[in-house]
N, CA, C and O atoms as a MOPAC input file, in Angstrom:
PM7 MOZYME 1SCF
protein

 N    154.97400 1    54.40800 1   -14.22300 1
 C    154.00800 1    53.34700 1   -14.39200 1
 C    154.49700 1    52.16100 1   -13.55200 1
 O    155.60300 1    51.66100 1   -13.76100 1
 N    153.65800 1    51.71100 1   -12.59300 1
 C    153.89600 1    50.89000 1   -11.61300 1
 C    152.69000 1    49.26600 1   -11.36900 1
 O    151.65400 1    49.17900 1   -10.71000 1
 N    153.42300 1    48.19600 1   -12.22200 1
 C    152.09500 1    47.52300 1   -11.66300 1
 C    152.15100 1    46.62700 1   -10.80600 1
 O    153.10100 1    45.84800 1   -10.88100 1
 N    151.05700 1    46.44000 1    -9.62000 1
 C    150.95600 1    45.76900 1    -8.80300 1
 C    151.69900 1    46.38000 1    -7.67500 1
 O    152.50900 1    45.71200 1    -7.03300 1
 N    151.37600 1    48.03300 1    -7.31900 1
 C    152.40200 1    48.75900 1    -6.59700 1
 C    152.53800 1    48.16000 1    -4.98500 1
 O    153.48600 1    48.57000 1    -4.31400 1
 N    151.53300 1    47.14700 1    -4.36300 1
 C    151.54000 1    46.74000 1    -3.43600 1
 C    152.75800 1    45.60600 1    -3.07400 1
 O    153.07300 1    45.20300 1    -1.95400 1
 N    153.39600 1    45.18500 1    -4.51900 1
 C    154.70700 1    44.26700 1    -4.36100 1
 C    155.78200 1    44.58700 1    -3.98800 1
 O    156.54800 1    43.80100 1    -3.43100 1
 N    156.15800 1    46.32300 1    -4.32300 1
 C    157.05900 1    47.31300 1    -4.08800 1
 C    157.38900 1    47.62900 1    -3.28400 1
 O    158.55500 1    47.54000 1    -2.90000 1
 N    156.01400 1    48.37300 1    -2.43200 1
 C    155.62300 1    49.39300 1    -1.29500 1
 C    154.78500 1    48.88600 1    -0.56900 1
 O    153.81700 1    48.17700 1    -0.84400 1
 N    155.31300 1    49.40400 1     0.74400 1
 C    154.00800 1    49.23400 1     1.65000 1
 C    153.02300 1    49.94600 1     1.59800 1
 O    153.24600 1    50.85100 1     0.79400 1
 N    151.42500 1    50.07000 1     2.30200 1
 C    150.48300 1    50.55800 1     1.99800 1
 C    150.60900 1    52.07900 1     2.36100 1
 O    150.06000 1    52.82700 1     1.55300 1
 N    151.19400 1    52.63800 1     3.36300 1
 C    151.45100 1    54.11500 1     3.54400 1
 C    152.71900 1    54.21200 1     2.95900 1
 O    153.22600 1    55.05400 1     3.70000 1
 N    153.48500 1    53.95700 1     2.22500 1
 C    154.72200 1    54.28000 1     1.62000 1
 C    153.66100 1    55.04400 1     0.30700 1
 O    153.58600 1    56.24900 1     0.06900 1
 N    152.81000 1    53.75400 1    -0.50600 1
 C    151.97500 1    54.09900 1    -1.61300 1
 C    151.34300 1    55.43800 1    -1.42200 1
 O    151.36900 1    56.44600 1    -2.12900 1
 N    150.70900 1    55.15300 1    -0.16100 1
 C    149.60000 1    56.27000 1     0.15200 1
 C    150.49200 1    57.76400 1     0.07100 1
 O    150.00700 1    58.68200 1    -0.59100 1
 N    151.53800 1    57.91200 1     0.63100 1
 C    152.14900 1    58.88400 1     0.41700 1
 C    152.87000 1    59.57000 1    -0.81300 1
 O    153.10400 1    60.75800 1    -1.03500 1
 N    153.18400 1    58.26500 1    -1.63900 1
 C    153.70700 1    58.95700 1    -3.12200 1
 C    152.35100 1    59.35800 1    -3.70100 1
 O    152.21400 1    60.28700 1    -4.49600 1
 N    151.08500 1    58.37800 1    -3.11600 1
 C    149.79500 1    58.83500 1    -4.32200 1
 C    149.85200 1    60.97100 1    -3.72200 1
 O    150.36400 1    61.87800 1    -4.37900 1
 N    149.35400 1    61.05700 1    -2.76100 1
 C    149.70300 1    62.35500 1    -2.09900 1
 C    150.91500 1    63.38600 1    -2.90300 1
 O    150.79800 1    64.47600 1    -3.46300 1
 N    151.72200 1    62.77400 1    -2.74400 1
 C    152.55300 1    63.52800 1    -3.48300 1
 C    152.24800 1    64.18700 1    -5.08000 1
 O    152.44000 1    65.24500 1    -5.68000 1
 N    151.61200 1    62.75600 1    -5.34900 1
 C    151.47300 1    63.16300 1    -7.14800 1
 C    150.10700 1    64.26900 1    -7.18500 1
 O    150.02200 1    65.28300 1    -7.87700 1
 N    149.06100 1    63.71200 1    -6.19100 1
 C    148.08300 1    65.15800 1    -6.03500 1
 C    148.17200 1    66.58700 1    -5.66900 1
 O    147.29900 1    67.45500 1    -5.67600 1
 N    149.56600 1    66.64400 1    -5.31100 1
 C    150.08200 1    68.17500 1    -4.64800 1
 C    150.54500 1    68.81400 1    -5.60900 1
 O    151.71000 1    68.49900 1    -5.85200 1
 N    150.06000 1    69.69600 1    -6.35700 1
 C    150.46300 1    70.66800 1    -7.42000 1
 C    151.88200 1    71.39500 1    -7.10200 1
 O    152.95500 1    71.45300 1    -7.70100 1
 N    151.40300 1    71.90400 1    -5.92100 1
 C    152.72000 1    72.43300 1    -4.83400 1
 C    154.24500 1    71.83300 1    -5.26300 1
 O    155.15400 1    72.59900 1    -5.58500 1
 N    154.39900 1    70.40500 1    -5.22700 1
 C    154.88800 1    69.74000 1    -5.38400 1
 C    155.56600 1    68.93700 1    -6.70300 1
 O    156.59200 1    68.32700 1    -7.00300 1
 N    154.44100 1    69.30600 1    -7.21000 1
 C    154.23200 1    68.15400 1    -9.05500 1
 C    153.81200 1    69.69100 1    -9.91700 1
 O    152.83000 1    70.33900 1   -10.27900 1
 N    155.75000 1    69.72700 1    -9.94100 1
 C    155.96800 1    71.33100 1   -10.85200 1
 C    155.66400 1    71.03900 1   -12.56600 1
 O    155.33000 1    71.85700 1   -13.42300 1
 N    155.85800 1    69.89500 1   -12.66800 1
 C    156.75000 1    69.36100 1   -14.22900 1
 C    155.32700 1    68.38400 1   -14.47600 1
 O    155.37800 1    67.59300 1   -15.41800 1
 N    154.31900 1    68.42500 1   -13.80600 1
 C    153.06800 1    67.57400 1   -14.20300 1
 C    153.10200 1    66.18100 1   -14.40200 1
 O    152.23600 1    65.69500 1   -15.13000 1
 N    153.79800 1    65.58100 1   -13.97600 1
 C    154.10900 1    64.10900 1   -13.30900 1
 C    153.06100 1    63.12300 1   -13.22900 1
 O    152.45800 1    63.08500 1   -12.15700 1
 N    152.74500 1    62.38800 1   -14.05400 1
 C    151.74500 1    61.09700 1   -13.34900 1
 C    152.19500 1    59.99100 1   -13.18600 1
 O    152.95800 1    59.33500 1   -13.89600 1
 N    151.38600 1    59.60500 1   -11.55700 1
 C    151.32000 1    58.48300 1   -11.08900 1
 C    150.29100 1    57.67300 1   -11.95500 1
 O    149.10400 1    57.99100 1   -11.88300 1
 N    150.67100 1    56.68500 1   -12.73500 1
 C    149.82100 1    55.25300 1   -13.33600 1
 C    150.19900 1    53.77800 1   -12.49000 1
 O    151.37700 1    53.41900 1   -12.49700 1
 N    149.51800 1    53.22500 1   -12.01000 1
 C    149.19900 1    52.19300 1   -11.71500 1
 C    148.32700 1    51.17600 1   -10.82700 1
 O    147.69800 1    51.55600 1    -9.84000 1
 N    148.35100 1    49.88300 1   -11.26200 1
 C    147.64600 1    48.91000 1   -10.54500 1
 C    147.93900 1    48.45200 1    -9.10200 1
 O    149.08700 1    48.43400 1    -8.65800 1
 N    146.90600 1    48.09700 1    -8.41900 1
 C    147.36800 1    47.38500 1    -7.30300 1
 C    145.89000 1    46.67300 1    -6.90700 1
 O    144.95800 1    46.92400 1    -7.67100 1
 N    145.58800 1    45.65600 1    -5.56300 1
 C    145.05000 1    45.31900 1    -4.71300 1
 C    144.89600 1    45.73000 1    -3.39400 1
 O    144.38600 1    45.15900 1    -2.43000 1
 N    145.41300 1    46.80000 1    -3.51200 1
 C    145.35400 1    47.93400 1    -2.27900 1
 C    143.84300 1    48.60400 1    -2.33900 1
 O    143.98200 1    49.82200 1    -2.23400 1
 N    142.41700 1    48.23400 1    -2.47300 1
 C    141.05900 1    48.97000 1    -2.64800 1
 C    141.58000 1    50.11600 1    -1.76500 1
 O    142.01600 1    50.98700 1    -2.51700 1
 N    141.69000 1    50.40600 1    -0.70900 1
 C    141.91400 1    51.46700 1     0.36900 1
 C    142.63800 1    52.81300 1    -0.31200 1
 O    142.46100 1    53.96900 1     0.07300 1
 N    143.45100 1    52.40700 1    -1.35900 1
 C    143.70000 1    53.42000 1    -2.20300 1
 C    143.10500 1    54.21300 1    -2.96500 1
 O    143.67200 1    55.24500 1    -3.32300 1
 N    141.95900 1    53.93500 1    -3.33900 1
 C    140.78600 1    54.15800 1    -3.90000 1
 C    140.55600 1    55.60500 1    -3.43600 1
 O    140.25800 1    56.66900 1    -3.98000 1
 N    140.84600 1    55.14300 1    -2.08800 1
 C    139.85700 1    56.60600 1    -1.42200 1
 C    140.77300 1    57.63500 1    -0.97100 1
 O    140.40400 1    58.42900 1    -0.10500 1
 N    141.85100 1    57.69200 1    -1.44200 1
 C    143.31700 1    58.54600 1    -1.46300 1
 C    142.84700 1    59.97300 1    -2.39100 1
 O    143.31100 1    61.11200 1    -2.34900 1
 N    141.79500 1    59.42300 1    -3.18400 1
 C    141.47700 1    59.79400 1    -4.51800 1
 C    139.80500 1    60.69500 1    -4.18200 1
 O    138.81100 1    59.97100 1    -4.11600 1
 N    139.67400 1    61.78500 1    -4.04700 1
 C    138.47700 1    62.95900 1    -3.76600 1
 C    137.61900 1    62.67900 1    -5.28600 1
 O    136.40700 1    62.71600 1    -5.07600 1
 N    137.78600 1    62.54700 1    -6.00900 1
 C    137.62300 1    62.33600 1    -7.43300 1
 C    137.10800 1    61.01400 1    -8.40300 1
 O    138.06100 1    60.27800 1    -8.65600 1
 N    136.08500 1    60.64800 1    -8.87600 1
 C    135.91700 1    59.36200 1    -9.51500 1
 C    136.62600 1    59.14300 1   -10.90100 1
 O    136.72400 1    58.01000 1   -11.37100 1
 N    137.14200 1    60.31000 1   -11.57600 1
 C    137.45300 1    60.19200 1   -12.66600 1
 C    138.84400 1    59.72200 1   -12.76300 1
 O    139.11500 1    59.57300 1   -13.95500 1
 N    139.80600 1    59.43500 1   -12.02400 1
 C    141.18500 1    58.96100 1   -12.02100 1
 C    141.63100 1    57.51800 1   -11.90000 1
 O    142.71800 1    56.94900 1   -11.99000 1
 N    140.40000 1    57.14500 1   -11.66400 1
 C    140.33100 1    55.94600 1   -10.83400 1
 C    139.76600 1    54.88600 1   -12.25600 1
 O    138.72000 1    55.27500 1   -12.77500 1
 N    140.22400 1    53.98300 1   -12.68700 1
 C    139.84200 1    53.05100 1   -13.58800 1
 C    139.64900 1    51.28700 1   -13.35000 1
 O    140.65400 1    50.59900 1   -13.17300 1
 N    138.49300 1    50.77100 1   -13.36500 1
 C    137.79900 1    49.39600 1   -12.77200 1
 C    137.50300 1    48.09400 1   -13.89100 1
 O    136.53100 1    47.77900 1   -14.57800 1
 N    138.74900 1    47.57800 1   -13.70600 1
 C    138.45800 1    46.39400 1   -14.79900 1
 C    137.86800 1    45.18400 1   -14.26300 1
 O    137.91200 1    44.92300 1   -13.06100 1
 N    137.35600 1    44.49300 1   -15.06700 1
 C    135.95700 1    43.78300 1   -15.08100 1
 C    136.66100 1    42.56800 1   -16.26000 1
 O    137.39100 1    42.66900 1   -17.24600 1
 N    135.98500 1    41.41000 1   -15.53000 1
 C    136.13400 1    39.97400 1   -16.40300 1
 C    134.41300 1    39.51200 1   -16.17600 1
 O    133.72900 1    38.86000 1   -15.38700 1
 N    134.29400 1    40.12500 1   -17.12000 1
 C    132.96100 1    39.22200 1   -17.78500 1
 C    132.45400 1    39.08800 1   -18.98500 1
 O    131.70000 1    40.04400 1   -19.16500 1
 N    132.47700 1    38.27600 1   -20.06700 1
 C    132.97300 1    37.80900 1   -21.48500 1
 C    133.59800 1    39.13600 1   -21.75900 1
 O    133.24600 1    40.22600 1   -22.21000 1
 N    134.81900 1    38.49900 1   -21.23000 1
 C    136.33700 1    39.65000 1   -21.89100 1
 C    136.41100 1    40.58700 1   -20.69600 1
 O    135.38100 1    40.81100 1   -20.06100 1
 N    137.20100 1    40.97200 1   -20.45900 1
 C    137.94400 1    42.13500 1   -19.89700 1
 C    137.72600 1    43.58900 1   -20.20500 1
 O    138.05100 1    44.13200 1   -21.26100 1
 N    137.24800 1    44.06200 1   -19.36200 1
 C    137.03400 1    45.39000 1   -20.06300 1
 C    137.21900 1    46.72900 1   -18.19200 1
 O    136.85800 1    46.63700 1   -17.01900 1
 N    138.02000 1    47.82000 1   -19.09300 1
 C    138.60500 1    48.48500 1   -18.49500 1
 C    137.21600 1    50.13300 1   -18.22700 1
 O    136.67800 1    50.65000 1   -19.20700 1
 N    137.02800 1    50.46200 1   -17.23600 1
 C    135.67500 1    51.30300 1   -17.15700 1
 C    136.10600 1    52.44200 1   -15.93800 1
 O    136.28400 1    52.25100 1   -14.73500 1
 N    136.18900 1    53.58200 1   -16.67200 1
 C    135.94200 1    54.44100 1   -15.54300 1
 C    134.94100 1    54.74500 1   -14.66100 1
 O    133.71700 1    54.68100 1   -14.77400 1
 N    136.09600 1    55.29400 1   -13.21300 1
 C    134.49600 1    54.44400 1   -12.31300 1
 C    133.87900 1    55.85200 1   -12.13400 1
 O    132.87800 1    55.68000 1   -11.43900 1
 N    134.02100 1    57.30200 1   -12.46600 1
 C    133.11900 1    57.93800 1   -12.62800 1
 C    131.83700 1    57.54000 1   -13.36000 1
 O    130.81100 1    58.01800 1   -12.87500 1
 N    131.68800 1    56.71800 1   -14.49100 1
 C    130.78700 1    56.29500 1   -15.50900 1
 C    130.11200 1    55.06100 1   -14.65500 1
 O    129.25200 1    54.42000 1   -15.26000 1
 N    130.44700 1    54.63000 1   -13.18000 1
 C    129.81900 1    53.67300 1   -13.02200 1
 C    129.22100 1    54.15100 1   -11.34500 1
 O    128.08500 1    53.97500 1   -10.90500 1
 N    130.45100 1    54.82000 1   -10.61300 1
 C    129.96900 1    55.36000 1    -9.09700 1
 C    129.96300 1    56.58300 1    -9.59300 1
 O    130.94500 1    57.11300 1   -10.11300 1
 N    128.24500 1    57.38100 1    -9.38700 1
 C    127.74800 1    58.78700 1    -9.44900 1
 C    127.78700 1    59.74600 1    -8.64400 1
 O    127.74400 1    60.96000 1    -8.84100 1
 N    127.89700 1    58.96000 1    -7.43700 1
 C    128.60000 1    59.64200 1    -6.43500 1
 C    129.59700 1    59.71900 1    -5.69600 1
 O    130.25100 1    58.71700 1    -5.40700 1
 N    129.82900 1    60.67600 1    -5.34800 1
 C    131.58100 1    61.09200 1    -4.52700 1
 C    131.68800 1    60.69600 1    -2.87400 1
 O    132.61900 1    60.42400 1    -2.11700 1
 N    130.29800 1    60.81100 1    -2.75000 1
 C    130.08600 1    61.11200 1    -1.00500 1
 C    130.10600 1    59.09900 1    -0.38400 1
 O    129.88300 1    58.74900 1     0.77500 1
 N    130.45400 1    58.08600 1    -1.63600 1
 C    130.46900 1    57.07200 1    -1.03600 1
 C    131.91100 1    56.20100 1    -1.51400 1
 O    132.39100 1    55.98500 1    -2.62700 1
 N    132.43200 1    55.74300 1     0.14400 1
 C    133.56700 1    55.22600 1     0.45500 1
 C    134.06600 1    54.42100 1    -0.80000 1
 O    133.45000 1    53.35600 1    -0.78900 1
 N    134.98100 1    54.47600 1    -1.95700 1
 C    135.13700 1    53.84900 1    -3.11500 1
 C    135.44700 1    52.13200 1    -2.60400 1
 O    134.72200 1    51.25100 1    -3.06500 1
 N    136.39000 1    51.84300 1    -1.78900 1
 C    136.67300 1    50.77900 1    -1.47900 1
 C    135.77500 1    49.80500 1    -1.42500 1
 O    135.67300 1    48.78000 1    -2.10100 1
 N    134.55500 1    50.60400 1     0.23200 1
 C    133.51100 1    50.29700 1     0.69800 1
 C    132.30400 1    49.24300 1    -0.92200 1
 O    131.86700 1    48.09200 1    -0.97100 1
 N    132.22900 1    50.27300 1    -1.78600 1
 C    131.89600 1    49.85000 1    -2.97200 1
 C    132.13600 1    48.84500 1    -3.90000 1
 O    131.30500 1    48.21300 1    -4.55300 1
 N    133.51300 1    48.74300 1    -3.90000 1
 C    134.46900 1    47.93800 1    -4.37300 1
 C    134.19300 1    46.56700 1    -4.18600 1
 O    133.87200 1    45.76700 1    -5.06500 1
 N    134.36000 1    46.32100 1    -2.80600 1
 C    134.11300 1    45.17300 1    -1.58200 1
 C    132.78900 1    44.75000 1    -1.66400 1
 O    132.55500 1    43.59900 1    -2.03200 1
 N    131.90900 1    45.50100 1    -1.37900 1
 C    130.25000 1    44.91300 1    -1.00900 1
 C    129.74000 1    44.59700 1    -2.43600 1
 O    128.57800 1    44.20400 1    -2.33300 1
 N    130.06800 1    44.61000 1    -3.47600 1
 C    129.55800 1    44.30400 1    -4.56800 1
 C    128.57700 1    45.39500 1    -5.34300 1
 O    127.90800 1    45.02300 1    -6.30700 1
 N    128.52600 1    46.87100 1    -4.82800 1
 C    127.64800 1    47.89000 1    -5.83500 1
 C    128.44600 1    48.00000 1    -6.82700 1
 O    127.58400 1    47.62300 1    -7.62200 1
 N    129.16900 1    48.15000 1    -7.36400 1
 C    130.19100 1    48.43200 1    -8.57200 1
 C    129.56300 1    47.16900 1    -9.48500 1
 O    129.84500 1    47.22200 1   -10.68200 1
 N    128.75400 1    46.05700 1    -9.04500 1
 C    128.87100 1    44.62300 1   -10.20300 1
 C    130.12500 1    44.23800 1   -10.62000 1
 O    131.08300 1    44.87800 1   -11.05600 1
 N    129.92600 1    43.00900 1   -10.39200 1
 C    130.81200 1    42.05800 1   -11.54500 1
 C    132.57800 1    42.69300 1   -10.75700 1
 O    133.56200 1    42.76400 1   -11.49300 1
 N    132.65500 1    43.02700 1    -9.44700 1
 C    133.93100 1    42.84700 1    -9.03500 1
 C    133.49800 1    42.24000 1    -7.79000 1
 O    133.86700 1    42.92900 1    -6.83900 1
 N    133.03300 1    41.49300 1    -7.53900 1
 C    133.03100 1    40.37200 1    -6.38000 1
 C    132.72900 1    39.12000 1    -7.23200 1
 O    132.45600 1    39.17200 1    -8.43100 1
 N    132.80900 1    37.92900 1    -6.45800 1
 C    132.53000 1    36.85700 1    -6.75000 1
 C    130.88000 1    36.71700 1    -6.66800 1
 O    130.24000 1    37.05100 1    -5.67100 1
 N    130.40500 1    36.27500 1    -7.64600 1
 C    128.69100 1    35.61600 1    -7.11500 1
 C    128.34500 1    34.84300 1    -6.37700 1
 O    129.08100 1    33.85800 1    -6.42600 1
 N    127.26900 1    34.71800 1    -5.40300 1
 C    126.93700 1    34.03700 1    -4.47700 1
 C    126.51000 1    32.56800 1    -4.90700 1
 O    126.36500 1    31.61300 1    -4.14400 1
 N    126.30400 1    32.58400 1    -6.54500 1
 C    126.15900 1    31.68700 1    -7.27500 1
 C    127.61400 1    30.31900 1    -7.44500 1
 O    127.73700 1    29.11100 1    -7.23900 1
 N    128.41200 1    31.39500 1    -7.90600 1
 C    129.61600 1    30.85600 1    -8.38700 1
 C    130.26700 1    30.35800 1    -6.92400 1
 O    131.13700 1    29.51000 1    -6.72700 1
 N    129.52800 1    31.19500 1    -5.96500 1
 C    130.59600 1    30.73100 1    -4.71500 1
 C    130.60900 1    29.64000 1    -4.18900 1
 O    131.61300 1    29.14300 1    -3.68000 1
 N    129.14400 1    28.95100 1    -4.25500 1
 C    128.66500 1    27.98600 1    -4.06700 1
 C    128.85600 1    26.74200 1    -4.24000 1
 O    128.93200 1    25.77000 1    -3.48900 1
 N    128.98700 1    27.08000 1    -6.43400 1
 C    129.56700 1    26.28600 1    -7.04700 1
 C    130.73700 1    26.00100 1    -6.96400 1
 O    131.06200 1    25.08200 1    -7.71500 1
 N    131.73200 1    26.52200 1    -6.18900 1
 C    133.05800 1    26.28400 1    -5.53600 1
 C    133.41300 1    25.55800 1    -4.72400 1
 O    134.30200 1    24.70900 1    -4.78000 1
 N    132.59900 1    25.89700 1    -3.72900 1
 C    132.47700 1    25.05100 1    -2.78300 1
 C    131.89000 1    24.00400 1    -2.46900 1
 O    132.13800 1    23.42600 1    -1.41100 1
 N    130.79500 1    23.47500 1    -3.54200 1
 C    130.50400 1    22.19700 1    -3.94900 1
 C    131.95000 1    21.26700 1    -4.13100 1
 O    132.48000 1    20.43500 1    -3.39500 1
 N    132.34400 1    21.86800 1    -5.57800 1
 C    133.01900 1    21.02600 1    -6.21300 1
 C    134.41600 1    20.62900 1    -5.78900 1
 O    135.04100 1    19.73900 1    -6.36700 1
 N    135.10600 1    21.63600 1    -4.28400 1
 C    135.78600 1    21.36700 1    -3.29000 1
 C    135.82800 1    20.28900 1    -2.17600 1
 O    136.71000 1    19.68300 1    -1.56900 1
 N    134.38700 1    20.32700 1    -2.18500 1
 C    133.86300 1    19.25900 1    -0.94400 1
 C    134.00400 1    17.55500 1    -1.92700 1
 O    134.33600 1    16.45600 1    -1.48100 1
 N    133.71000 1    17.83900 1    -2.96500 1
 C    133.56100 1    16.63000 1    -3.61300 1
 C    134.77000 1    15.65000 1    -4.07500 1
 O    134.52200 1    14.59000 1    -4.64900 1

């Protein structure tokens, strides 16, 4: 269990242990990799929506698998992540605004 694995490792150091933990070949003794990062690009290390878990701050915190939220496989998880289809993991164009108001002021 690793959090914030991007503080540790570099991004292909990660990418390669995630690899590792997907290789059966390899992962005799059934081994899991758990953890967080800000690495989105990792996302897509992952063939699978169900491994992958998407927490959300909106009244409260709440932790959501992203099979239950992306239905499909055939689109870039990151890509998703970033542009705002997932909801409520980007900033609002609302709130952004209101930021930058109250910066200028």
């Amino acid at each position: 269990m690793i959090n914030e694995i991007e503080n540790r490792f570099n991004k292909e150091i990660v990418s390669t242990l995630i690899r590792f933990f997907k290789n059966s070949q390899l992962k005799k003794k059934g081994g899991v990799l758990f953890f967080s990062t800000y690495y989105l690009e990792l996302m897509d290390e992952y063939d699978r929506n169900d491994s992958i878990f998407i927490t959300r701050n909106s009244n409260g915190i709440t932790v959501e698998n992203l099979c239950d939220i992306l239905k499909r496989n055939d689109i870039k998880k990151s890509e998703a992540y970033e542009s705002g289809y997932l909801q409520r993991t980007t900033p609002s164009y609302k709130s952004y605004m209101k930021l930058k108001k109250s910066m200028s002021e």
